[in-house]
BAPA-814834 format. One line per 3 residues: their letters; for each residue x, y, z of N, C-alpha, C, CB. Coordinates in steps of 0.2 Angstrom, whole numbers. Glycine has a CB too. Layout:
REM residues N
a = X,Y,Z,X,Y,Z,X,Y,Z,X,Y,Z ~ ...
This chain:
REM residues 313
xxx = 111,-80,2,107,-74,4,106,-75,12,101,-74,0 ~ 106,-70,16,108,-70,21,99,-70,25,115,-62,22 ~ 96,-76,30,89,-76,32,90,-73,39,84,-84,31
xxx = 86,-67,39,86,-66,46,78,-67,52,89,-59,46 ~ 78,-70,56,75,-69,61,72,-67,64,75,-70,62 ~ 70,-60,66,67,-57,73,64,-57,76,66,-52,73
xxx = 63,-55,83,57,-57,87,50,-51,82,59,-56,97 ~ 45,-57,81,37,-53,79,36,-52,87,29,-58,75 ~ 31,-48,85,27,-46,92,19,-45,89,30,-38,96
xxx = 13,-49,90,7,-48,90,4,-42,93,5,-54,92 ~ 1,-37,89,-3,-30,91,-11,-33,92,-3,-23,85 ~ -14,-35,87,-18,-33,86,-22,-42,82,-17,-26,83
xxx = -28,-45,84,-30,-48,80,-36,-47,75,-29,-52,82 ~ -41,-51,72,-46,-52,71,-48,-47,65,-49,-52,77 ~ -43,-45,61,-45,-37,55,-46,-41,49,-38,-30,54
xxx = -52,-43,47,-52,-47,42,-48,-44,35,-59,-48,42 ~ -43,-48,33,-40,-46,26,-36,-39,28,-46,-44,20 ~ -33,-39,32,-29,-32,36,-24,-30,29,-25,-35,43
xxx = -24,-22,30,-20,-20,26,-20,-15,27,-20,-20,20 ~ -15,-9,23,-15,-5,24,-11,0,30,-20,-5,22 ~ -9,-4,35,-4,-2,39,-3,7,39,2,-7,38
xxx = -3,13,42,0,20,43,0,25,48,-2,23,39 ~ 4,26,52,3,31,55,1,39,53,8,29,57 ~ -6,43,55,-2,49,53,1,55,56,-6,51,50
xxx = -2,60,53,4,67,58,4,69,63,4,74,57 ~ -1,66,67,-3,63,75,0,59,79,-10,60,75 ~ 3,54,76,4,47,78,1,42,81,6,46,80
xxx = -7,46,78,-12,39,77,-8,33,71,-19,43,73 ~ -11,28,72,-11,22,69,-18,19,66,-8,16,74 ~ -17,17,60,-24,13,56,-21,10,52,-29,17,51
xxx = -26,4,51,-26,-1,47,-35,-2,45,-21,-8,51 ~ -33,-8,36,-39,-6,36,-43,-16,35,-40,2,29 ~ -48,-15,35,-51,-21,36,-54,-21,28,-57,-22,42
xxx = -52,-24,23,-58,-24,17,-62,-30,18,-55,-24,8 ~ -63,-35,21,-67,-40,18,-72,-42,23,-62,-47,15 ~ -74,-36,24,-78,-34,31,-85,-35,24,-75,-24,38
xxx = -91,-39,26,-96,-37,22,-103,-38,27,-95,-41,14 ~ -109,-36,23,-114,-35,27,-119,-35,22,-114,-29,31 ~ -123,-39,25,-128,-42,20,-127,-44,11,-134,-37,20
xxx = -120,-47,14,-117,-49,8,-113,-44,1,-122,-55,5 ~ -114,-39,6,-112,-34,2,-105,-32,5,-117,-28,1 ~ -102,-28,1,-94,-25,4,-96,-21,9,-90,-21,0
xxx = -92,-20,14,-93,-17,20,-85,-14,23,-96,-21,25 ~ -81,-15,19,-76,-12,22,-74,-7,27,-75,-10,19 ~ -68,-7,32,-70,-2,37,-60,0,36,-74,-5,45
xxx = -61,6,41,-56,9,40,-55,11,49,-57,16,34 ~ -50,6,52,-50,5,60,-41,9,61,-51,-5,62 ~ -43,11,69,-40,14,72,-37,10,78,-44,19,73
xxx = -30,11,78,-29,4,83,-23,9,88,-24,-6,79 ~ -23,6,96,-20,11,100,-14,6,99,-23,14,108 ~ -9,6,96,-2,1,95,2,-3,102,4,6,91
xxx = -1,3,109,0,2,115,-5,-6,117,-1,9,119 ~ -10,-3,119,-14,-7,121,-16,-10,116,-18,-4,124 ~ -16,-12,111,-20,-18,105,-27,-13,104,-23,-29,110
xxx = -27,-10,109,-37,-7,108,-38,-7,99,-39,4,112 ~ -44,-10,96,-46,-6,92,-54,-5,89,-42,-8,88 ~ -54,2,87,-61,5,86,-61,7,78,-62,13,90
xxx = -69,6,75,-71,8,69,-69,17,70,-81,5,67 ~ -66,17,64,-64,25,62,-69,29,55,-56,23,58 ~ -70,21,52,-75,26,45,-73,17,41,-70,36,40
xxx = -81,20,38,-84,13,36,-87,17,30,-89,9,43 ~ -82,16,25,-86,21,19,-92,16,13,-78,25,13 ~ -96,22,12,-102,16,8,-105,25,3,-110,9,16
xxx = -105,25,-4,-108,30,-7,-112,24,-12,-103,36,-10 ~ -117,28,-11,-126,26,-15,-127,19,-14,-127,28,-24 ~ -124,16,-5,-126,11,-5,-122,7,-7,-131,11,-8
xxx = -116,8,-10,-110,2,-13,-107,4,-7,-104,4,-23 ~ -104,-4,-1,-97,-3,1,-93,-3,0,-96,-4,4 ~ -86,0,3,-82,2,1,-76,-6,1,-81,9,5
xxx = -71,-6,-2,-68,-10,0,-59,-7,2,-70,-15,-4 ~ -58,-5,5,-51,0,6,-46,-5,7,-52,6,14 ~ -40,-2,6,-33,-8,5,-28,-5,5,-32,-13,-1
xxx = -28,2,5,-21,6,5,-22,11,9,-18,8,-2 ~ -18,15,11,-19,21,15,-12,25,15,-23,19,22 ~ -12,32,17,-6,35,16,-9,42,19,-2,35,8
xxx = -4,46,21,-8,53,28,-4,57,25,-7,53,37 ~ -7,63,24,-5,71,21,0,74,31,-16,79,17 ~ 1,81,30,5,84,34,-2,87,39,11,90,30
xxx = -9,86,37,-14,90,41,-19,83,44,-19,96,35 ~ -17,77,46,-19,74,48,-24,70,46,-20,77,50 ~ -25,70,37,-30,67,35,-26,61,30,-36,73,33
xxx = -32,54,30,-28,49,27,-33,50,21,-28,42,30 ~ -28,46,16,-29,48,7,-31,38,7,-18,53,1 ~ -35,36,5,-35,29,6,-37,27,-3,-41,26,12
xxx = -34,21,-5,-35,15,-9,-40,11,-9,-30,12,-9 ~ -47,11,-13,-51,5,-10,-55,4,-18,-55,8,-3 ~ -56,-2,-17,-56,-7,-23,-62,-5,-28,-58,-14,-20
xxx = -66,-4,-22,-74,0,-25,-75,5,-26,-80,0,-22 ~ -72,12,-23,-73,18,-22,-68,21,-25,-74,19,-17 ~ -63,21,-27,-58,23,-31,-53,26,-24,-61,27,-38
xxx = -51,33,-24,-49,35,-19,-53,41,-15,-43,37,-23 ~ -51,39,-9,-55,44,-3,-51,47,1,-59,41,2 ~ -53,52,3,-49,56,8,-54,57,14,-47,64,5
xxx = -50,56,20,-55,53,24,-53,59,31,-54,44,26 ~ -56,62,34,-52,68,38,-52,63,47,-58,78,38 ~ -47,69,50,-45,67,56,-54,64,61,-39,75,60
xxx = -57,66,60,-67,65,63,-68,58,61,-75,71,57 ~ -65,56,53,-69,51,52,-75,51,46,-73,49,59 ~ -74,57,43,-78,59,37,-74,57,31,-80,66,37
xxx = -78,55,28,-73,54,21,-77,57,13,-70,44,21 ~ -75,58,8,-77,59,3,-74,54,-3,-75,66,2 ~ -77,54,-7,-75,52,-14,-72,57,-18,-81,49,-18
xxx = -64,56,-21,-61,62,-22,-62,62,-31,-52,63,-18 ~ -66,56,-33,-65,59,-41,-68,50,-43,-54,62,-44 ~ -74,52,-46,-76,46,-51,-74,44,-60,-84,47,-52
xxx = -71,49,-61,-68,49,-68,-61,50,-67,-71,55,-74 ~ -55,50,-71,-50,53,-71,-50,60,-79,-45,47,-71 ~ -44,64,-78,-43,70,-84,-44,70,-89,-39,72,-85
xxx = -45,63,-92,-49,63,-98,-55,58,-99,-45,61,-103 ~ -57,60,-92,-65,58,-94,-68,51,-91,-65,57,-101 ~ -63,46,-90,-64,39,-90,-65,36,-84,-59,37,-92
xxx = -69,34,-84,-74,31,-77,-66,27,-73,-82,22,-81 ~ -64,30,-67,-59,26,-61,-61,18,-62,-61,29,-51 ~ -55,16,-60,-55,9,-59,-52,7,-51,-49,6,-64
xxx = -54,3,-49,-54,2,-42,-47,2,-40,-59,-4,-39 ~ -45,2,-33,-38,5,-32,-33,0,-24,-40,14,-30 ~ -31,0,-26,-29,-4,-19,-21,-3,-15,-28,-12,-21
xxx = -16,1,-18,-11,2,-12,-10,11,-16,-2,-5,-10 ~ -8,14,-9,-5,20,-14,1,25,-11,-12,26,-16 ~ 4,28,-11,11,32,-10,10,39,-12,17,28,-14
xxx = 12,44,-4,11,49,-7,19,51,-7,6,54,-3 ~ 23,55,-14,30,58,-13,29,65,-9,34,59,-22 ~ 35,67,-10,36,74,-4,34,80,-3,40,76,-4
xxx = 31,79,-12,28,88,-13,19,86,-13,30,92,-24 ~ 17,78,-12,9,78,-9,6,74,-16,5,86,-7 ~ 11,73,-22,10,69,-26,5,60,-24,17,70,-30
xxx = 0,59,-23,-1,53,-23,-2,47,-29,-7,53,-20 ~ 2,42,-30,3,38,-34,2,31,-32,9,39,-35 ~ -5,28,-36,-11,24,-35,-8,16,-38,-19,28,-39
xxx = -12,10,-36,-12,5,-41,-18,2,-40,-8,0,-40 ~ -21,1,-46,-28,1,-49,-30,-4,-51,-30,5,-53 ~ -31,-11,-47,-30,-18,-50,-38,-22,-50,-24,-22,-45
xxx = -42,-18,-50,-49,-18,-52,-53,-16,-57,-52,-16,-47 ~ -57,-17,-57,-62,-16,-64,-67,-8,-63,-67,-23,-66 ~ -70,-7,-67,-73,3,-65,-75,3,-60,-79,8,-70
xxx = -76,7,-54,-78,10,-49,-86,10,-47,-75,16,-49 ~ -89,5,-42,-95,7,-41,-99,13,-43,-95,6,-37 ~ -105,11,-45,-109,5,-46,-109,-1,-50,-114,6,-47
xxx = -102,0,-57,-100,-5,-59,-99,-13,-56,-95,-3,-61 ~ -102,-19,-58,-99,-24,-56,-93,-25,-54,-99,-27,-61 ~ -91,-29,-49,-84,-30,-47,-79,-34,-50,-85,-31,-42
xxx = -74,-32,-52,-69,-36,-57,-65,-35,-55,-69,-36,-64 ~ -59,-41,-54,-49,-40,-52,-48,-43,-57,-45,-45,-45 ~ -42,-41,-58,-36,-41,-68,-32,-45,-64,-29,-31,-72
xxx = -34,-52,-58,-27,-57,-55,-27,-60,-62,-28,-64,-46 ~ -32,-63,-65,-30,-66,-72,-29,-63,-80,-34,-71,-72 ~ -33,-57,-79,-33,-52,-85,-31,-45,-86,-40,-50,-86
xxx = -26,-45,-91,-22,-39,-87,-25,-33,-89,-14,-38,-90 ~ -30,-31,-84,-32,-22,-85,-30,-18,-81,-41,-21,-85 ~ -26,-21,-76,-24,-16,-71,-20,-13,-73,-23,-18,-66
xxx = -22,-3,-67,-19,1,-69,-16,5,-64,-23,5,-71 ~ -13,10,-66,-10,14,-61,-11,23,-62,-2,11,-62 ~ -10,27,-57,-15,32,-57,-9,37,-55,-22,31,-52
xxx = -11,44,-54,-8,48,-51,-14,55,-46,-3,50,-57 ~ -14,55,-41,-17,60,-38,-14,65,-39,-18,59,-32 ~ -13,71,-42,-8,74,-42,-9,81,-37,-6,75,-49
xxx = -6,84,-35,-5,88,-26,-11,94,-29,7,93,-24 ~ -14,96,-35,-17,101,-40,-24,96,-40,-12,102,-49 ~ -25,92,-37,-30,87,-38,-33,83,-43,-35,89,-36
xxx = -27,83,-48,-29,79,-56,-29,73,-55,-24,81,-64 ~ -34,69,-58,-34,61,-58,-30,59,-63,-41,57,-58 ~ -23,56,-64,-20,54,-71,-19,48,-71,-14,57,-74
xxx = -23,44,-76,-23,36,-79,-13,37,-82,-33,35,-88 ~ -9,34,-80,-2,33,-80,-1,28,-84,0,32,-73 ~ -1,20,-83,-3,16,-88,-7,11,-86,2,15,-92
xxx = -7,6,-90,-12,-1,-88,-8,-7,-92,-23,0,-92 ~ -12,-14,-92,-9,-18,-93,-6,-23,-90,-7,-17,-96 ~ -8,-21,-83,-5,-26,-77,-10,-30,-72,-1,-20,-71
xxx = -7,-37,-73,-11,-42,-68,-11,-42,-61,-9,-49,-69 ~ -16,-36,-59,-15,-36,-53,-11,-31,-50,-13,-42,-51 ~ -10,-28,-51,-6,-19,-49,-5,-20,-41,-11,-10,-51
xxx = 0,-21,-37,-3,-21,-29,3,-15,-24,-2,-32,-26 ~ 8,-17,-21,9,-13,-18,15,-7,-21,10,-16,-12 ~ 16,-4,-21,19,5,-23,24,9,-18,11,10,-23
xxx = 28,13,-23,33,17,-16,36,21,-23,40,11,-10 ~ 37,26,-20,41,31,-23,49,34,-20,38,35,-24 ~ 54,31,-25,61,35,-23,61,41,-24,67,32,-26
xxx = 64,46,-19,67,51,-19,74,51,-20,65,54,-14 ~ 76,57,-21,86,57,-23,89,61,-16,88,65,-32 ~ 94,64,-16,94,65,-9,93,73,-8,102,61,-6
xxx = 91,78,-14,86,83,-13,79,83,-14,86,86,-17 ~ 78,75,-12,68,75,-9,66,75,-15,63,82,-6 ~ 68,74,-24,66,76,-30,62,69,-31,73,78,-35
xxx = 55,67,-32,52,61,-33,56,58,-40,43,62,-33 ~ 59,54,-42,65,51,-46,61,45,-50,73,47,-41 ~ 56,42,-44,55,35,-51,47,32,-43,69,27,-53
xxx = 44,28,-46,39,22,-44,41,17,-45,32,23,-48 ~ 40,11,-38,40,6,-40,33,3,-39,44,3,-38 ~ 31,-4,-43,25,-6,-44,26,-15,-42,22,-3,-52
xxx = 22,-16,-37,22,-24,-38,15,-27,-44,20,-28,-30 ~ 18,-32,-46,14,-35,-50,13,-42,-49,16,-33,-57 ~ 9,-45,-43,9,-50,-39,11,-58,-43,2,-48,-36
xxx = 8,-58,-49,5,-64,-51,13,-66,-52,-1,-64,-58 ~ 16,-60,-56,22,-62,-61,27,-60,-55,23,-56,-70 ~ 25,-58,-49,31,-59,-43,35,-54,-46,36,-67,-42
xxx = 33,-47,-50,39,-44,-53,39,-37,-49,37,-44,-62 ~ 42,-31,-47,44,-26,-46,44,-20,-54,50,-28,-42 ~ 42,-15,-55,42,-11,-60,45,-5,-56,36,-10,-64
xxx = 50,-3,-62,49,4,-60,47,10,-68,59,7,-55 ~ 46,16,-65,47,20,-70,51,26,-69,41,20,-72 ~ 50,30,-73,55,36,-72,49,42,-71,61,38,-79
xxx = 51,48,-65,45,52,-65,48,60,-68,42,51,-55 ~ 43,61,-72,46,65,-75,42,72,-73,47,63,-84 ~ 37,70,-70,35,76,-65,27,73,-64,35,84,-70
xxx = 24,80,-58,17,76,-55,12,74,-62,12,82,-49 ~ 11,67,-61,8,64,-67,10,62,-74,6,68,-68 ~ 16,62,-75,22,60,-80,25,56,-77,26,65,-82
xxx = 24,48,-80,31,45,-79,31,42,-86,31,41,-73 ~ 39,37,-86,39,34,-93,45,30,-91,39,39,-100 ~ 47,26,-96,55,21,-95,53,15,-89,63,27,-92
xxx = 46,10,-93,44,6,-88,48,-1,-89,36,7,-88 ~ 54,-3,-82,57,-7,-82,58,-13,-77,61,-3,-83 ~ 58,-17,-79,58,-24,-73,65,-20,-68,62,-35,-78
xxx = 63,-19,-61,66,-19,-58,69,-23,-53,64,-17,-57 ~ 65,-27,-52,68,-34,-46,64,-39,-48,67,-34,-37 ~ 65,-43,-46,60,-50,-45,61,-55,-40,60,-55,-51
xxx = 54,-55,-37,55,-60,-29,57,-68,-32,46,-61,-23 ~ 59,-71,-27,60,-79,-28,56,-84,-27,64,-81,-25 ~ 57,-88,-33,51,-90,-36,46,-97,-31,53,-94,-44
xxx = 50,-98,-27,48,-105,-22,42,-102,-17,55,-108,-16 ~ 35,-104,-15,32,-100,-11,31,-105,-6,26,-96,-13 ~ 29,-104,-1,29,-108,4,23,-115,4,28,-103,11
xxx = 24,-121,6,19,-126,5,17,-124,-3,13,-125,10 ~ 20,-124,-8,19,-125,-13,13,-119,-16,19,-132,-14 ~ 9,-114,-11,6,-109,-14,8,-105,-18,5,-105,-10
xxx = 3,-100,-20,4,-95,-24,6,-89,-20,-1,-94,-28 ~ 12,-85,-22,15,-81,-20,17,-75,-23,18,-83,-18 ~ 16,-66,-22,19,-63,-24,20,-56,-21,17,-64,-28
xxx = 23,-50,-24,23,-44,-19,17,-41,-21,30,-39,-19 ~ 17,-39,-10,10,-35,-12,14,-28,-8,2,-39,-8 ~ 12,-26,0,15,-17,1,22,-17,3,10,-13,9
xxx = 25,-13,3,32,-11,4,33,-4,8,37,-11,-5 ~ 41,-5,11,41,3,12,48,5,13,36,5,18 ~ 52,8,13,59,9,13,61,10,18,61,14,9
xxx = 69,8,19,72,11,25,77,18,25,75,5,28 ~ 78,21,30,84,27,28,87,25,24,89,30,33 ~ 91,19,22,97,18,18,95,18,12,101,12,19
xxx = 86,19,8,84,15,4,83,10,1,86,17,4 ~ 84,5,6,83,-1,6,75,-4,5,86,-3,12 ~ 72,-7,-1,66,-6,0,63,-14,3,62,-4,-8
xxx = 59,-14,10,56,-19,12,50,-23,9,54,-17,18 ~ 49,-29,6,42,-30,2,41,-38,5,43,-28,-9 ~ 32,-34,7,29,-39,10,28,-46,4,23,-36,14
xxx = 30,-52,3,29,-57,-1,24,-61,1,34,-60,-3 ~ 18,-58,-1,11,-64,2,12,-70,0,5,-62,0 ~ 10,-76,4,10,-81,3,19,-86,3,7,-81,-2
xxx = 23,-84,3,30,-86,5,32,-86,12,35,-82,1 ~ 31,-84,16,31,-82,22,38,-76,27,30,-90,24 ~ 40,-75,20,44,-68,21,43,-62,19,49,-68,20
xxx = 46,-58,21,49,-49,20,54,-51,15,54,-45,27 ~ 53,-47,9,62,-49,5,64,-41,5,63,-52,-7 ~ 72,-38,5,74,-34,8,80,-31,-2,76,-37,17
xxx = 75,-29,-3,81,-25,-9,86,-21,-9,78,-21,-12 ~ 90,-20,-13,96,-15,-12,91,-8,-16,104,-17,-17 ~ 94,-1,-13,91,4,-18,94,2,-25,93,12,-15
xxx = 97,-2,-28,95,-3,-35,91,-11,-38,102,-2,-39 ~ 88,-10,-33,83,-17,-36,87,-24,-38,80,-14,-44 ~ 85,-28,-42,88,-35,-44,84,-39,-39,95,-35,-44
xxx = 90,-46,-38,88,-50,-33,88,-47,-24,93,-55,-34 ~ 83,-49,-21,83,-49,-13,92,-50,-9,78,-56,-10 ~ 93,-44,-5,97,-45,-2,99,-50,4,97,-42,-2
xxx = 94,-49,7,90,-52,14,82,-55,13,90,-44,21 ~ 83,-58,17,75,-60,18,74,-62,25,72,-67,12 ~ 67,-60,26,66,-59,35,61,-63,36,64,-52,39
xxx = 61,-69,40,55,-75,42,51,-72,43,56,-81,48 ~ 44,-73,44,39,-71,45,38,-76,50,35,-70,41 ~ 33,-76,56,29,-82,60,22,-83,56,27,-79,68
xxx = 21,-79,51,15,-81,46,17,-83,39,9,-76,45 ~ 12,-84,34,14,-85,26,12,-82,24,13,-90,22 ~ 7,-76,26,3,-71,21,5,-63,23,-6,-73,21
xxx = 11,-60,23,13,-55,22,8,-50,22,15,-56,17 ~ 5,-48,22,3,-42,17,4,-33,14,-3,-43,18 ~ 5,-31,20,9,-26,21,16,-22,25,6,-23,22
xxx = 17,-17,25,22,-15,28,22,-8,30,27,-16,26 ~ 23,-3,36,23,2,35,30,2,43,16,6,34 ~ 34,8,43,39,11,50,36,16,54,47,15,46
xxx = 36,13,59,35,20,65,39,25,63,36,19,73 ~ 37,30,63,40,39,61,45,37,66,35,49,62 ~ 51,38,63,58,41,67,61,35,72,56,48,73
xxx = 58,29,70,61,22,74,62,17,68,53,19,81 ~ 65,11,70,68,6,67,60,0,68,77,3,70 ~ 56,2,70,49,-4,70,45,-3,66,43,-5,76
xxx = 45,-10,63,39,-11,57,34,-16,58,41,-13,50 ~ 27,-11,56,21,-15,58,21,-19,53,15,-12,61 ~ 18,-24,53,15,-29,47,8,-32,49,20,-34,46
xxx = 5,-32,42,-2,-35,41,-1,-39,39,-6,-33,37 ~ -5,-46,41,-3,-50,37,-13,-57,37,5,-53,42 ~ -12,-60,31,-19,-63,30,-20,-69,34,-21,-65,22
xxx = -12,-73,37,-15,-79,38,-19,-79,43,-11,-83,38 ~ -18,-75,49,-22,-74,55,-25,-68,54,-18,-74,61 ~ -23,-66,50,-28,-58,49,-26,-52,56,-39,-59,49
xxx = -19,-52,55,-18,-47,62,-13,-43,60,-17,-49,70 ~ -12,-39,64,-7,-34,66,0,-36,68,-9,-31,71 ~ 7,-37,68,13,-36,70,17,-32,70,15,-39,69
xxx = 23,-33,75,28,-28,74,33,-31,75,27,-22,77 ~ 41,-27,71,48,-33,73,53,-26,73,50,-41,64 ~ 56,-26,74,63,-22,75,70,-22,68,66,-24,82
xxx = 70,-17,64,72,-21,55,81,-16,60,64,-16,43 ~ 85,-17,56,92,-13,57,93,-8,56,96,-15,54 ~ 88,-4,55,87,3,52,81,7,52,90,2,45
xxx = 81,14,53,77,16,54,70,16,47,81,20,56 ~ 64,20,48,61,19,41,64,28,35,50,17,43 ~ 61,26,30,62,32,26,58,38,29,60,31,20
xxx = 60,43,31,53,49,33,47,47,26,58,61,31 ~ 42,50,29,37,49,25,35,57,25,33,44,26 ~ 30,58,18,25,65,16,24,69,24,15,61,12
xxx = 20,63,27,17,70,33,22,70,40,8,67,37 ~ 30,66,39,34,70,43,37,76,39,39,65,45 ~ 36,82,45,39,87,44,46,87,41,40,89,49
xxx = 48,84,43,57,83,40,57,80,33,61,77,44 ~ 52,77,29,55,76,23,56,78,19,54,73,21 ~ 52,87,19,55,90,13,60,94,18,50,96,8
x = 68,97,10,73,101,13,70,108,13,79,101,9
C-alpha cells in the first residue's frame, strides 16, 4: 500500500477539540470548538477563521435553557447558512449573522433526539446525521463509545426528523455517494470503536436499508493507541478521504470501499476531520493532538458539495 507524504501547512491553532472543518456559499470557512466549557459546563462554540491570515473569531456559541451546546459537525445549504451536529443540542441551523435555532427536540415519531455529531447534506438538501450520544438536553450526558445506542438520523429537505437506525458504538463521521446523475445512491457511516465503515442503500429522503460492512481501517494505531474513523470527504474521482483518529493518517478508499488504497502521513496522530476547498485539490484538516487547523494538497480535486452551484444537473 502505497504511503504518501505531503507538505501540511499549519492555519490555525488553539481550537479546543477542533472539528467540523466547512466552507460555505460565501467562501467563508468554520470550524468548530466543542470542548470549549464554562463554569464547568459545555460551552461550545462555532468559529470563523480567515484561512488567509489564521485570524480567528467567535461566530455563535449556542446554549438553549441554559444547556451548552457542544457542536462537532457542520455542513452549508446554497443560502449561506450552516446546518451543525452537536452533541447536546441535537441539530441547529445557524444563519450567515450568527443566530442559530434548534431545528427539532423529538423526531416523526415522537422520540426525544439524541445528541449528534458529524452530518452530510446530499444534492437535493437531504441532511444525513450521526447520533452517537444519549437524549438531547436537558437530559444527562451520555456517549454509546462503549454501549451501542448510537444513531443515525435524517433531516429531510421537507424538515422531517427520521430516526434511520441505532445500535452503533459511537456513530462518528458520514458522506453520501451520489451516481453520476446527482441521484443520493447510498450513506456511509464510521463506527469508530470497531474501525468499521457502513454503508446503506438510500431508497429516498429518509429511507434507507441493505446495511453493509463497507471498508475497514487498519488495525495498528500509532504508539499502540486507540484508533478509529472519524470525518471524511470525497474526491472528484470518488475516492473517499477518512480522517483515522489516533493512527496518525488519512486512509484513502476506492469508490468501492474495502481495504485503503493509499494512506497519507499526518504530522499529528489525532486526525479528526476533513473537508476540500470548493473547486481546488486543498484539504483542511482538524486535528486533536494540537487542536488546530491544517491544510495539504491531496491529487485531486474535492467532490462539489450541496451549496456549490454546480452539483446539481
Amino acid at each position: 500500500m502505497e504511503i504518501l507524504c505531503p507538505d501540511f501547512v499549519i492555519i490555525a491553532k488553539n481550537i479546543l477539540g477542533a472539528e467540523g472543518p466547512v466552507f460555505d456559499s460565501n467562501g467563508n470557512f468554520y470550524v468548530v470548538a466543542p470542548e470549549v466549557e464554562k463554569d464547568s459546563k459545555p460551552a461550545g462554540q462555532i468559529l470563523k477563521i480567515d484561512v488567509t491570515s489564521g485570524k480567528v473569531e467567535l461566530f455563535c456559541e449556542p446554549k438553549v435553557n441554559n444547556d451548552g451546546g457542544i457542536p462537532a459537525g457542520c455542513q452549508a445549504d446554497r443560502e449561506g447558512n450552516l446546518y451543525v451536529a452537536d452533541m447536546r443540542l441535537g441539530i441547529l441551523k445557524v444563519t450567515s449573522s450568527g443566530d442559530f435555532q434548534q431545528l427539532a427536540t423529538v423526531d416523526d415519531k415522537g422520540q426525544t433526539m439524541q445528541g449528534c455529531n458529524d452530518c452530510s447534506m446530499d444534492y437535493h438538501g437531504n441532511l444525513w446525521v450521526t447520533a452517537p450520544a444519549g437524549e438531547i438536553a436537558p437530559n444527562p450526558y451520555k456517549r454509546s463509545s462503549k454501549e451501542a445506542f448510537g444513531s443515525i438520523y435524517c433531516l429531510t429537505s421537507d424538515k422531517r426528523v427520521v430516526h434511520l437506525d441505532s445500535g452503533f458504538r459511537f456513530p462518528n463521521g458520514i458522506a453520501v455517494i451520489h451516481n453520476k446523475d446527482g441521484k443520493a445512491i447510498k450513506i456511509i457511516v464510521a463506527e469508530t470503536p470497531l474501525r468499521l465503515l457502513w454503508s446503506y442503500d438510500i431508497q429516498g429522503p429518509g429511507l434507507v436499508t441493505n446495511k453493509t460492512a463497507w471498508a475497514r481501517l487498519p488495525g495498528k494505531s500509532h504508539n499502540g493507541s486507540f484508533s478509529g474513523p472519524d470525518g471524511m470527504d470525497f474526491d472528484e474521482h470518488g475516492n473517499l478521504l477518512v480522517a483515522h483518529w489516533g493512527s496518525g493518517f488519512i486512509e484513502v478508499f476506492s469508490p468501492d470501499g474495502g481495504e485503503p488504497i493509499k494512506r497519507i502521513k499526518c504530522p499529528f496522530d489525532k486526525p479528526s476531520n476533513i473537508h476540500f476547498e470548493p473547486g481546488t485539490s486543498f484539504v483542511y484538516v482538524t486535528e486533536h493532538t494540537n487542536n488546530s487547523l491544517w491544510k495539504f494538497q491531496w491529487e485531486a480535486k474535492g467532490m462539489p458539495q450541496y451549496c456549490d452551484q454546480s452539483a446539481l444537473h
